[in-house]
C-alpha positions as CSV (number, residue, x, y, z in Angstrom):
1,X,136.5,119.1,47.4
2,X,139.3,117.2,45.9
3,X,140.8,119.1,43.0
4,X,141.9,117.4,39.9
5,X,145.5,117.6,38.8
6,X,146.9,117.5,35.6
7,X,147.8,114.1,35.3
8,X,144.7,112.9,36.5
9,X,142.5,114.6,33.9
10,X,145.4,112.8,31.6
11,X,144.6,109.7,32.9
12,X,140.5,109.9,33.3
13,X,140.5,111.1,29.5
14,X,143.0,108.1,28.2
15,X,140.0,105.8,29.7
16,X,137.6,107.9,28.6
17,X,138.9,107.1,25.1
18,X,139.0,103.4,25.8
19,X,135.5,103.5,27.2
20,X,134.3,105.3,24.5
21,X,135.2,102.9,21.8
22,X,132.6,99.7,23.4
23,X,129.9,102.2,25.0
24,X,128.6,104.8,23.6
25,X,129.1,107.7,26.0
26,X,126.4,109.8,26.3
27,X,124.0,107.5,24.6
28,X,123.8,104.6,26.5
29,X,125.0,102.9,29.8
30,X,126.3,99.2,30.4
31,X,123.8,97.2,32.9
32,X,124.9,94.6,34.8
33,X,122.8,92.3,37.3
34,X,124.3,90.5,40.4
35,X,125.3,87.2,38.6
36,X,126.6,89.1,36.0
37,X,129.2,91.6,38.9
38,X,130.0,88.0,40.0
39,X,131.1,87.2,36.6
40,X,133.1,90.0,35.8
41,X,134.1,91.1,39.5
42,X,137.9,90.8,40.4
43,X,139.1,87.8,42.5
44,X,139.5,88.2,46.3
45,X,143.2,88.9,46.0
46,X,142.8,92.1,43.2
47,X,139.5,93.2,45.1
48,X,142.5,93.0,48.8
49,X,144.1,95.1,46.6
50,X,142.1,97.6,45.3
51,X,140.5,98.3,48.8
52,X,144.2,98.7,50.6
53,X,144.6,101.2,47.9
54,X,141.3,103.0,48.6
55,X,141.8,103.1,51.8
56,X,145.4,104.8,51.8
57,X,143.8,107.4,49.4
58,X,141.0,107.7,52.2
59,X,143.7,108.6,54.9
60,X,145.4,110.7,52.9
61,X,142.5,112.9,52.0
62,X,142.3,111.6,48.2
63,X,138.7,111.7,47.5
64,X,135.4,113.4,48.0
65,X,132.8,111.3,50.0
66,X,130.1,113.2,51.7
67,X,128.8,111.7,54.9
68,X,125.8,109.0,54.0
69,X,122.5,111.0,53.6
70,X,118.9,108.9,53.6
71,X,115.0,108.7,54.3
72,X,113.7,106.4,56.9
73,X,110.5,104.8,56.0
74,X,110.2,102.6,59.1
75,X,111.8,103.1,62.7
76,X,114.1,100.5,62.2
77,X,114.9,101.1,58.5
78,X,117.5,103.2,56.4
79,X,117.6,104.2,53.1
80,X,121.1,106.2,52.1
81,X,122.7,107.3,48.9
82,X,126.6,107.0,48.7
83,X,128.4,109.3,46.7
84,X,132.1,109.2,46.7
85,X,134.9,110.3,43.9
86,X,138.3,108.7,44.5
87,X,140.7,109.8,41.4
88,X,143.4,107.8,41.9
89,X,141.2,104.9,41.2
90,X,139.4,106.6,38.5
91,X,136.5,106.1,40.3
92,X,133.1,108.2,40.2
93,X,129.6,107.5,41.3
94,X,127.2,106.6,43.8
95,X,125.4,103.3,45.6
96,X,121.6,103.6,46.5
97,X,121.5,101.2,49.3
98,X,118.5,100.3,52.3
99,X,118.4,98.2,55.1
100,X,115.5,96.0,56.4
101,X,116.4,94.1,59.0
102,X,113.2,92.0,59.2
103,X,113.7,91.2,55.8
104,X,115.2,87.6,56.2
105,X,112.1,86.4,58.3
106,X,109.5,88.6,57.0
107,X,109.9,88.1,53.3
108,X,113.0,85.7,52.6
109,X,114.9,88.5,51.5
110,X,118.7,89.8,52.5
111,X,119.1,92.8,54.9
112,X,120.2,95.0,52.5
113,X,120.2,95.6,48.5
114,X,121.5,98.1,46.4
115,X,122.1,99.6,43.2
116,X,125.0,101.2,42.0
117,X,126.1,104.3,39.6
118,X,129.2,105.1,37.9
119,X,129.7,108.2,35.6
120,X,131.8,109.4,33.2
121,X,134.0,112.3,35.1
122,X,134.9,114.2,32.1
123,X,131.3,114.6,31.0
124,X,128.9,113.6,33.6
125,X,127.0,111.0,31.7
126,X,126.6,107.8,33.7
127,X,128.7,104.8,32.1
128,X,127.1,101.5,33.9
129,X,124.5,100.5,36.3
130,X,124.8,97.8,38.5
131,X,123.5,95.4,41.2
132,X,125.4,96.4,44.5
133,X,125.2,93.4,46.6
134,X,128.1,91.2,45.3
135,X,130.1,94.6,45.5
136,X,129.2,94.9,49.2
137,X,129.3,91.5,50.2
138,X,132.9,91.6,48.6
139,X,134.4,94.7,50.3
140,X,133.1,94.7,53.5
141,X,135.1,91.7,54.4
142,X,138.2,93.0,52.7
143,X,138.3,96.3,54.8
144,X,137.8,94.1,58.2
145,X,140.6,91.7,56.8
146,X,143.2,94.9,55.9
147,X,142.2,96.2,59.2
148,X,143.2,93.1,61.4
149,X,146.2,92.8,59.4
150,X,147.6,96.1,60.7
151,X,146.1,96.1,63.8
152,X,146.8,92.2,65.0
153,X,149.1,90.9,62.4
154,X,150.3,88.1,64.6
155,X,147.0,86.5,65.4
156,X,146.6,83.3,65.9
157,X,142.4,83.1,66.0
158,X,139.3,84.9,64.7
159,X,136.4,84.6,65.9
160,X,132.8,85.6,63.3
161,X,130.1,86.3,64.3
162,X,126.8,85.8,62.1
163,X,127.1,83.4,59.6
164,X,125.4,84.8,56.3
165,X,127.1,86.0,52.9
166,X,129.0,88.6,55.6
167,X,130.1,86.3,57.6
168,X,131.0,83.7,54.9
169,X,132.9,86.6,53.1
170,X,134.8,87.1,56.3
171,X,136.2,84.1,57.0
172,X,137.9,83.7,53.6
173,X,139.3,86.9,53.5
174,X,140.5,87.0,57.2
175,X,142.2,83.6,55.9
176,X,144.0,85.7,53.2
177,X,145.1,88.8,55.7
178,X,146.3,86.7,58.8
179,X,149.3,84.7,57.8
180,X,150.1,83.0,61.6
181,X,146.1,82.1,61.8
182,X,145.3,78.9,63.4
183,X,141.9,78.4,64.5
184,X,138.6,80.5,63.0
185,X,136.1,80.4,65.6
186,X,132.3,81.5,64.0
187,X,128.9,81.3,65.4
188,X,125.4,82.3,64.7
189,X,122.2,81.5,66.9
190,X,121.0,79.8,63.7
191,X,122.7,76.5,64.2
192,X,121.7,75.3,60.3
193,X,122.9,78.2,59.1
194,X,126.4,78.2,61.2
195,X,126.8,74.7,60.1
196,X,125.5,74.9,56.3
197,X,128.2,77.9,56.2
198,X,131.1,75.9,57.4
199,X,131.0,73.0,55.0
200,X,130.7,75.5,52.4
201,X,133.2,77.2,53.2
202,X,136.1,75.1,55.0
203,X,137.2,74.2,51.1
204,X,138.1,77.2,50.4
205,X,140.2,77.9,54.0
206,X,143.4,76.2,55.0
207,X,142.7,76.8,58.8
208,X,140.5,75.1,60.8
209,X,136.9,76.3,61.3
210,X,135.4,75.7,64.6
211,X,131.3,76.0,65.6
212,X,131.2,78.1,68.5
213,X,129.2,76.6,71.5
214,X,128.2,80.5,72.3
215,X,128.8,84.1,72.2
216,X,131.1,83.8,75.3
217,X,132.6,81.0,74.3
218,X,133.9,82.7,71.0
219,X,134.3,86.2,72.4
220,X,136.9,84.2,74.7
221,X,138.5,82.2,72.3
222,X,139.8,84.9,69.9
223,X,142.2,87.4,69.4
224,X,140.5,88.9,66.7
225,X,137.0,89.5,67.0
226,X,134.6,90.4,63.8
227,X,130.5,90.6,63.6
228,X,128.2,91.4,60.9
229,X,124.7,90.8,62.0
230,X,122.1,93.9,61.8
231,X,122.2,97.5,62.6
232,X,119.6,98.8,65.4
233,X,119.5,101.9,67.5
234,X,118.7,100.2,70.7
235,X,122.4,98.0,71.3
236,X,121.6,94.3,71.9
237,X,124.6,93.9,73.6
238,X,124.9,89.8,72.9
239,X,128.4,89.9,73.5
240,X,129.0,91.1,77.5
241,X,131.7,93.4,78.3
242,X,133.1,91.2,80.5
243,X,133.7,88.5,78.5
244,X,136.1,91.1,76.4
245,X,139.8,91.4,77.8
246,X,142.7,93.3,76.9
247,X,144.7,92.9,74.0
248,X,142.0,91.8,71.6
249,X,140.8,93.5,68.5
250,X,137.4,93.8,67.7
251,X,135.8,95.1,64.1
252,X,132.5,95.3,64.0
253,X,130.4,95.7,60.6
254,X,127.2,96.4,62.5
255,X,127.5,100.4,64.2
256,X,126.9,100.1,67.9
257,X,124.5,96.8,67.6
258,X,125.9,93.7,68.8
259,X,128.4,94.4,71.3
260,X,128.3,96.0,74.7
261,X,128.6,99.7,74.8
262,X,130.8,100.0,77.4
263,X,133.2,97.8,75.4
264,X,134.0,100.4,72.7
265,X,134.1,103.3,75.8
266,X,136.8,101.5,77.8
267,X,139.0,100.3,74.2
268,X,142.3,102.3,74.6
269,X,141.7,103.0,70.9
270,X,138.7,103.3,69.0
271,X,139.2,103.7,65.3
272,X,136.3,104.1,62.2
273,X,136.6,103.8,58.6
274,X,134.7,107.5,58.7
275,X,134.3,109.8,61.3
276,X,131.9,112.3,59.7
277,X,129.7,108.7,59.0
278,X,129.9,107.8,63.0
279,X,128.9,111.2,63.9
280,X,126.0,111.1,61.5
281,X,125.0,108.2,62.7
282,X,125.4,109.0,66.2
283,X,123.5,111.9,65.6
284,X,120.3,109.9,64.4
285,X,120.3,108.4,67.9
286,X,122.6,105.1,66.8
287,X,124.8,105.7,69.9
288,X,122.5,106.2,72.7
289,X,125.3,106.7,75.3
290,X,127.0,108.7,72.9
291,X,129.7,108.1,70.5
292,X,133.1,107.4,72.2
293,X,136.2,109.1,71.5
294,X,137.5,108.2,67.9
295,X,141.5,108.0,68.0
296,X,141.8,107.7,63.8
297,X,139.8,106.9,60.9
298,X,140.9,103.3,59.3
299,X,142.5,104.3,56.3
300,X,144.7,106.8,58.3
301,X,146.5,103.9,60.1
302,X,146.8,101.3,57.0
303,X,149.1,104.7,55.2
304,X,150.4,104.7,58.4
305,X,149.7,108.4,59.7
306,X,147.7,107.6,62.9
307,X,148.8,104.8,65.2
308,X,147.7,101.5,65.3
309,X,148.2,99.1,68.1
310,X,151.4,100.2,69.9
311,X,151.6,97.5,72.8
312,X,150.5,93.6,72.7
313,X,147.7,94.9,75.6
314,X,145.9,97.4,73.8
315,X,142.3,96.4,73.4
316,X,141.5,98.1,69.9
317,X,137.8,98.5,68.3
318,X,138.2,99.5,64.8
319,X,134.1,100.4,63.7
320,X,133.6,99.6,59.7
321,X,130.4,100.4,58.9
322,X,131.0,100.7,55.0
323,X,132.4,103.5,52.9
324,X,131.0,104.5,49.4
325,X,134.7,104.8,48.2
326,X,135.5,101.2,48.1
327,X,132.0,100.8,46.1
328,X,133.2,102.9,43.3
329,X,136.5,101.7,43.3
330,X,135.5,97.8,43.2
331,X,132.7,98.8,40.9
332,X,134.6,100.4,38.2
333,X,136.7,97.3,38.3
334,X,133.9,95.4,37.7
335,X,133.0,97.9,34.8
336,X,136.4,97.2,32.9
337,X,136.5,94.0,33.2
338,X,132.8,93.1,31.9
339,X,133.4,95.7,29.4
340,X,136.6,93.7,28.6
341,X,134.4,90.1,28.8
342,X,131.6,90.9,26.8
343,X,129.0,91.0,30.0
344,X,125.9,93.2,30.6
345,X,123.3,94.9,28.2
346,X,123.5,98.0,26.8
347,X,121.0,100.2,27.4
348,X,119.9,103.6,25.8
349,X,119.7,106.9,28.2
């Protein structure tokens, strides 16, 4: 339970008051569809921001997130409501998010959706739905980029795995966090969709993009290694063990799925953005050799009270599977700022 202080019940109420004069609290609640988070949502550069912030207030204990808790419909399916309160962000609700990861072939549909919930802390009432896929698609990439920074700040290549909004995402904001970066290496065993996402996105990156010929190929190729394909119990294992050598860092979006086990075992440190969320997970049978031995949680190296990489050897896995705080934090951004524009429809309670 994070208690709140004096000047933070100052500062929730001064907003409240602000709030309070374009909605009415109580009465009704701002909605706000995906175009319309787009629209309002902060530029990569704030939302860098606003996510290094969370996650120092993550390491340093600052907030109240309970580990994920969901239904599971389908063997390979999750459903799991994300609460999280992080005051020094003035940030208060909770994301409703599932993933289906048929969905693409099955039904032309992403992986995941969500919605999201912010209240009002002084009074409970919630303040603003929205759509929470342009807020995931936005901070999952900022987390891996804040991460590599810390970890591997000298890197020279990155190589992405899965080539979807994810992967997209990554590669501009690893563009952002890597100042010495030379050559981005991506692949996806989609060919049209590795190629479609490069032309779209080589405007909008100043280093080189380069289509991977393979998984070895890029596994080999990079210092810094991120994926974001889909979450399974059973690993698939697509990038071999042996193909990973010391002195790289790895941070994968997708649990235990897409790279070898034994990988993440034999890493001289294995870091998470939440260990209560690992265990969980590991406990619904998502690490079926077990859940290796986690050194620190994300956030506790980026405020710098756990150790990061300590020699240039070190082969580091840092494990983000997504964290609710960085979903209320971006989304009460988003919030202000379409209250601010003029976006979304009010809606009664």
């Amino acid at each position: 339970m994070t208690v709140m202080t004096d000047d933070t019940q100052a500062a929730f109420e001064a907003e409240r008051e602000l709030i309070g004069g374009k909605i009415g609290i109580g009465r009704e609640f701002l909605y706000l569809t995906r175009d319309e988070c787009a629209r309002a949502g902060p530029d990569r550069k704030d939302i860098m921001s606003i996510v290094k912030e969370t996650l120092v207030a993550h390491g340093q204990g600052a907030y109240e997130m309970p580990a994920k808790i969901g239904i599971h419909p389908h063997e390979d399916v999750f459903y799991h409501a994300m609460p999280a309160y992080v005051p020094g962000m003035l940030a208060c609700g909770c994301k409703w998010i599932e993933c289906y990861p048929q969905n693409p072939k099955k039904y032309g549909l992403p992986q995941t959706t969500s919605l999201l919930i912010l209240n009002d802390v002084m009074c409970g009432a919630p303040i603003s739905v929205m759509d929470g896929t342009w807020i995931t698609a936005m901070r999952t990439p900022a987390v891996t980029a804040i991460a590599a920074a810390v970890l591997h700040q000298n890197a020279e290549t990155f190589g992405m795995f899965g080539c979807g909004v994810q992967g997209a995402e990554h590669v501009r904001f690893i563009s952002m966090a890597l100042k010495r970066l030379k050559k981005i290496y991506v692949y996806d065993i989609d060919v049209t969709v590795m190629k479609n996402m490069i032309a779209s996105v080589q405007p909008d990156v100043p280093v080189e993009i380069i289509a991977g010929e393979g998984f070895e190929h890029v596994a080999k190729s990079c210092e810094v290694l991120s994926s974001a394909t889909l979450i399974v119990k059973e690993p698939i294992a697509a990038v071999a063990d042996e193909w990973v050598g010391s002195g790289q860092t790895i941070l994968p979006c997708d649990l235990n799925t897409f790279w070898d086990p034994k990988t993440q075992r034999r890493a001289d440190k294995y870091i998470v953005d939440s260990a209560d969320e690992h265990r969980l997970f590991a406990e619904m049978g998502y690490f079926p050799d077990g859940l290796p031995a986690i050194h620190a949680q994300t956030g506790e190296v980026v405020a710098r009270l756990a150790k990061g990489r300590e020699h240039k050897d070190e082969l580091i896995v840092c494990s983000n599977i997504g964290m609710s705080v960085f979903d209320v934090a971006v989304a009460h951004a988003v919030f202000t700022r379409a209250l601010d524009m003029g976006i979304g429809a009010k809606l009664p309670l």
